[in-house]
N, C-alpha and C positions, 0 to 999 in steps of 0.2 A: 207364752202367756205370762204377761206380767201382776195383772190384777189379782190380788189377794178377795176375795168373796166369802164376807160374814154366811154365818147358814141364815140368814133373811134374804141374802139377795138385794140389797138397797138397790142395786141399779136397775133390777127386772122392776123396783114399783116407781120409780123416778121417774118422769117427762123427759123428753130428751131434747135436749137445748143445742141447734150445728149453729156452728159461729156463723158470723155473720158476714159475709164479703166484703173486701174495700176498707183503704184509709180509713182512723180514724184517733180522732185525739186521744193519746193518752195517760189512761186514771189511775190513781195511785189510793190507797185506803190509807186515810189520815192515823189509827192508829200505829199501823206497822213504820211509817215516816217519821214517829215519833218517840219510837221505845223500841230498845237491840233484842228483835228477832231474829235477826241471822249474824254468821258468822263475816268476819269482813275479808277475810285473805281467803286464797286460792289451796291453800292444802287442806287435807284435812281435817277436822276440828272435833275430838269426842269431849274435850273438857264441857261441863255445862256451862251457857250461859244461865247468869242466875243476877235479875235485876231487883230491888227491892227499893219503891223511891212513896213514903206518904203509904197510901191504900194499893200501890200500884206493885205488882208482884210478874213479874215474867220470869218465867225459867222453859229454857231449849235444850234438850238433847238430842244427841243423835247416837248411831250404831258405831261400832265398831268397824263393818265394811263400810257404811257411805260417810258416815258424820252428819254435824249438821250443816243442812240446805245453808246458801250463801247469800250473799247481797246481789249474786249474779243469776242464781237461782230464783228468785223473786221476780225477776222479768216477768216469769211463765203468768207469774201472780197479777203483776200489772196487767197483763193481754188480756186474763182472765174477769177481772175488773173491768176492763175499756168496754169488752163484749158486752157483759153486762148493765153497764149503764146505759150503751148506744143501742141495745136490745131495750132497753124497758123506756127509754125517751120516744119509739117511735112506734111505742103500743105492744109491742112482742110480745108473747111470754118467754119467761127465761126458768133456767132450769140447774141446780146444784150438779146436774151432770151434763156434762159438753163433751160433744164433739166436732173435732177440728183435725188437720193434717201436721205435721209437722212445717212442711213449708208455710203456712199461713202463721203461723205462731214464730219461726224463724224470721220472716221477714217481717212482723211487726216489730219484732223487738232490736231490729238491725243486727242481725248475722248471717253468717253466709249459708249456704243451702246443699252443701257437701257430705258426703256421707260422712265424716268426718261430725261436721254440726248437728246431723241427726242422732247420732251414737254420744253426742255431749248434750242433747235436748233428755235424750233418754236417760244419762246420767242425773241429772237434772232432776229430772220427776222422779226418780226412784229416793234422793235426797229431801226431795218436799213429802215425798210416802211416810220416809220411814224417823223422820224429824218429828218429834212429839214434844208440845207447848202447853205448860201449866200458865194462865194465867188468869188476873182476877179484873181483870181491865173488860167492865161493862157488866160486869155484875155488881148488882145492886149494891148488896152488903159489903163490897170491900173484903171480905173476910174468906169467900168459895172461889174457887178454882175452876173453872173451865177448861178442859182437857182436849186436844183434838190436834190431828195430822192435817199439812197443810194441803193434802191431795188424800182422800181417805180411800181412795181406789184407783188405778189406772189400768189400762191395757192397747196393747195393740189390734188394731183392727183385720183382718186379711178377707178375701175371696177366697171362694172354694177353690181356684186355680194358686191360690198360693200368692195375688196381687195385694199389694200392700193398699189400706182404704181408708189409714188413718188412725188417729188414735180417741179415745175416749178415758175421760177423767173425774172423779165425782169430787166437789169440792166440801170443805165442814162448814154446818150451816152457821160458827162464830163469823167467820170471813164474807159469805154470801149473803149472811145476813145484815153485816154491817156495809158490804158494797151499797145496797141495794136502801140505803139512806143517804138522802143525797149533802146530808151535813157531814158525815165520813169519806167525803171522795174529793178527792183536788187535782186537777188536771195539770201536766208535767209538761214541760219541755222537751219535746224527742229528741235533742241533742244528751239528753241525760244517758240514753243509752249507747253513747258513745264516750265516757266517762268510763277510764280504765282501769282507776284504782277503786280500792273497797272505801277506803275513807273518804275517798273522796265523794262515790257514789251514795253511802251513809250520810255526809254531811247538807248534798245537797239536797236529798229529803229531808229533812232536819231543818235547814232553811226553809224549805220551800213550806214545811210543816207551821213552823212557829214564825220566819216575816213575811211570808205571802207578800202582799204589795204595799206593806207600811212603806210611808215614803221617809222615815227615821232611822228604817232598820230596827236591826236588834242585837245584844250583845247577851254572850255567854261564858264565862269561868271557866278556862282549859281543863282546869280538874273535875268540871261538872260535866264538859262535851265527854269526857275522859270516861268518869264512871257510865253516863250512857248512852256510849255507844258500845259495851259488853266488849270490847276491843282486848285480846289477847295477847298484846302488846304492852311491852315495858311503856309507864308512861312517858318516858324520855322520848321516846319513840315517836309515841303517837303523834308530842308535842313538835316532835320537830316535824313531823309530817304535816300538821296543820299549818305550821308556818310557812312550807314549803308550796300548799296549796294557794296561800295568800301572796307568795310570790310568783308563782304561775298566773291566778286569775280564773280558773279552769271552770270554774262553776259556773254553769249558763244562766243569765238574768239577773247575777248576784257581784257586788264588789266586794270582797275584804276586804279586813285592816286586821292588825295588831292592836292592842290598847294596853297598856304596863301602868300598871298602878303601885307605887312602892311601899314596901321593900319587896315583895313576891310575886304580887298575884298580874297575872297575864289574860287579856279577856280576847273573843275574837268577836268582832264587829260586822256586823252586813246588812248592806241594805240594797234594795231593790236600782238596776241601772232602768233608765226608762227606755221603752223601746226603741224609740226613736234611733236613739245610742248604740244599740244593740245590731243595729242592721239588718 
């Protein structure tokens, strides 16, 4: 039993929302695409991020056993958005608590279905559990905090025979609430989830967040992608890594450039390839 249970019981008073079958495009929530909620590498991360940009204030921690949830770990996040909008487009009701399989959430997000991926799905949610997010982003005043876990409960499901029947998850209503406006949800490329690095994965929400389909593009100040993307990384680092992504190409629907403006500053440039192009 993995599910931690306040003495209210939120999930005995919740609706119970089972995913939905079948293909389906998937939705990404415009704020997490736009400001460093998770961690971008693969080890793991107990430093806080702590973003401070205007009125906008995010801060992530996590535990000492798991750290914080990653950019890989946000997968679950997206499924969980896709469900939910392809739930409520075709009349449904939907419900802050879901239930789903491990395979249906494996293969949405393109991984494999091994026990291996189950055991890494389960890592997984125990880092969106125990990952705790201060931020002020959608509250009014700018000035409160909004507190909340990215999975505020989960568990495994069994039969009385001891058969595995799936898991169940309750999600916080800042995230559910903002899926479920259809001006915070932007539909993604499913090749994104075939994007192996963290920067790279961060970057292309990031585009896809702020040029959607300008046909100009957009450009951004290495130092500013830098501050945030809450990135752990020496900025040399990062910088070279951004380069390196503009000499790959790797971003689905997007071309880089470099742009060098002297004596210092370095900007990165993208703008939309049209489909046609794309094949």
């Amino acid at each position: 039993m993995r599910m931690k249970r306040p003495t209210t019981c939120r999930a005995e008073q919740l609706p119970l929302f089972r995913a939905l079958p079948g293909d389906m495009a998937p939705r990404d929530a415009q704020d997490l695409m736009a400001h460093p909620f998770f961690a971008l590498g693969k080890s793991r991360r107990t430093v806080p991020i702590d973003f401070r940009s205007g009125a906008v204030t995010v801060r992530v921690e996590g535990t000492l056993e798991h750290g914080i949830a990653t950019i890989w770990d946000a997968d679950v996040l997206i499924w969980a958005a896709s469900q939910l909008v392809e739930a409520r487009d075709a009349g449904i009701p939907t419900s802050r608590l879901i239930q789903a399989t491990p395979y249906e959430i494996l293969r949405f997000i393109g991984r494999g279905t091994s026990v291996r991926d189950y055991h890494r799905l389960k890592a997984a949610l125990d880092r969106l559990q125990t990952t705790s997010v201060a931020t002020s982003i959608r509250e009014t005043t700018g000035r409160r905090l909004h507190r909340f876990s990215w999975i505020n409960e989960w568990k495994e499901l069994a039969a009385l025979d001891g058969k595995p029947l799936g898991i169940e998850m309750i999600l916080p209503d800042w995230f559910y609430t903002g899926v479920l406006d259809q001006a915070l949800i932007l539909t993604i490329d499913p090749a994104y989830f075939r994007l192996t690095g963290g920067i790279e994965r961060w970057l292309y929400r990031l585009v896809r967040k702020h040029g959607g389909h300008q046909v100009d593009g957009w450009q951004f100040d290495f130092r500013h992608l830098y501050r945030k993307s809450g990135s752990s990384a020496r900025y040399s680092d990062f910088a070279y890594d951004l380069r390196a992504l503009v000499v790959r190409q790797s971003l689905p629907g997007y071309r880089l450039n470099t742009v060098r403006i002297p004596p210092s500053t370095e900007l990165l440039a993208f703008r939309p390839v049209p489909y046609t192009a794309r094949g």
